[in-house]
Structure formats: structure tokens, C-alpha cells
C-alpha positions in Angstrom: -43.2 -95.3 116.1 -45.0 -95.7 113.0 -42.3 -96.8 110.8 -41.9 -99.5 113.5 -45.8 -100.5 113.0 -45.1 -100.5 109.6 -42.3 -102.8 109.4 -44.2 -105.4 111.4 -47.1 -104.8 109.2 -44.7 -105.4 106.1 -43.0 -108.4 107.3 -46.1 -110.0 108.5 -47.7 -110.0 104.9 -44.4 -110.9 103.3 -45.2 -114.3 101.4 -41.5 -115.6 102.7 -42.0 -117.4 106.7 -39.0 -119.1 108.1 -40.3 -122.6 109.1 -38.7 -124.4 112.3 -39.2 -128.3 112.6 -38.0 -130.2 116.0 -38.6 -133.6 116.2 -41.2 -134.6 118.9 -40.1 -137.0 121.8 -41.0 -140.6 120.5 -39.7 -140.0 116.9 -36.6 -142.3 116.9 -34.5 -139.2 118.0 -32.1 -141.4 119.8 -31.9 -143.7 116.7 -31.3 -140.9 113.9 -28.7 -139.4 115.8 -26.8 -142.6 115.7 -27.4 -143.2 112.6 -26.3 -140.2 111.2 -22.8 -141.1 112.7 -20.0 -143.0 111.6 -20.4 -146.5 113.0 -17.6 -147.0 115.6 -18.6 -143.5 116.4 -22.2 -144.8 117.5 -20.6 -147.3 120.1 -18.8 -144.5 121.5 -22.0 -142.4 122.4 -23.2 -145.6 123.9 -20.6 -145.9 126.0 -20.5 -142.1 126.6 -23.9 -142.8 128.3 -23.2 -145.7 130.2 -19.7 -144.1 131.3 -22.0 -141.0 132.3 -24.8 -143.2 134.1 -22.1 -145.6 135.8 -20.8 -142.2 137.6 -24.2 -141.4 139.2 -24.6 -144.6 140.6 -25.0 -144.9 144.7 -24.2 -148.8 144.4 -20.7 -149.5 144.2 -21.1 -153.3 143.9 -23.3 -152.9 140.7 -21.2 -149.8 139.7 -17.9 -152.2 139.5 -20.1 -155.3 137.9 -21.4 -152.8 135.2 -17.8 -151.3 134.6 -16.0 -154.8 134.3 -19.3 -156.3 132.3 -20.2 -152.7 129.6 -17.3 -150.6 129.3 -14.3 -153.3 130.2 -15.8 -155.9 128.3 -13.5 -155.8 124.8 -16.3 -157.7 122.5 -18.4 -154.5 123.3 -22.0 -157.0 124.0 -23.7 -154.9 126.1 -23.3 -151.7 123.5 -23.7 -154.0 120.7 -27.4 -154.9 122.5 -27.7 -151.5 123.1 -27.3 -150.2 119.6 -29.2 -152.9 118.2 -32.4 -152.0 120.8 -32.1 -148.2 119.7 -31.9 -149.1 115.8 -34.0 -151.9 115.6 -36.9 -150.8 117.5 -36.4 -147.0 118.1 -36.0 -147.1 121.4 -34.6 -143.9 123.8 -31.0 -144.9 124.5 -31.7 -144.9 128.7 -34.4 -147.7 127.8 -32.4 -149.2 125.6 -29.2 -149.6 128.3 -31.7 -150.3 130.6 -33.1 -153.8 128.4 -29.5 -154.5 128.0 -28.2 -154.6 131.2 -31.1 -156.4 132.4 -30.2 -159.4 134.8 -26.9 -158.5 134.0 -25.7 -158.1 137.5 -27.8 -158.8 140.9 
């Protein structure tokens, strides 16, 4: 027992501390993970989400005006907006889609 008291005691004067950092919510988290990615990879994890948020919808009218508008759509707008939202003004990728898609369909 007190060779267990006296490791704690030894390690808590030990000048060496491990330090952990996490980012805090509102610190462009969304917006550094995309832009530590490869760029076509970026409109991939924006589609990801919206592939992941069309599933979960209750509407199917919207759900099928969302599918042939985001992820059918081959000039990629939507996710272009999308991307631009999170990287230009650090925005959280659900607030982001959700400024995108607005008015989008009824």
C-alpha cells in the first residue's frame, strides 16, 4: 500500500503532464475537418450527411424532391452551397444543409 501512495506521490510532482486539447463546440470543427481532406473528398462527407439525413425523413414528397435536387443533381449545387456555408462562415454542417436547402422544395 505504501509503495502505491508513493507512486502517485512521485508521478504527481513529476514536472512531465500529458496535456489533452478538444476543440469546444463553435470552433469551426465542422470546417477544419473538411478542410483537412482532400477536396472531392469534402463533397463526399457532404453528401454522406445529406444521404444520412434524407433516410430519416417522415416526408416522402420532400424526401424524393431532396434526392432528385442534392444527391441526383450532377453539378453538385446544393453541396457546393453547402461547403461554401461551412468554409466560408464556419458554420455546423446541419446548419449549413439546412441554409442550403432552403426554399429548395415546398
Amino acid at each position: 500500500m505504501r509503495a502505491v501512495i508513493a507512486v502517485a506521490i512521485a508521478l504527481a510532482s513529476s514536472p512531465a503532464h500529458a496535456v489533452i486539447t478538444t476543440s469546444q463546440p463553435g470552433q469551426c470543427n465542422d470546417r477544419n475537418a473538411l478542410q483537412s481532406m482532400a477536396y472531392d473528398a469534402r463533397l463526399i462527407a457532404i453528401k454522406l450527411y445529406y444521404e444520412g439525413f434524407l433516410q430519416n425523413m417522415t416526408d416522402k414528397n420532400r424526401q424524393v424532391c431532396y434526392e432528385a435536387h442534392v444527391l441526383l443533381d450532377d453539378s453538385f449545387a446544393v453541396i457546393n452551397k453547402t461547403r461554401t456555408l461551412i468554409e466560408a462562415n464556419c458554420l455546423p454542417i446541419d446548419v449549413a444543409a439546412r441554409m442550403a436547402t432552403q426554399g429548395l422544395c415546398p
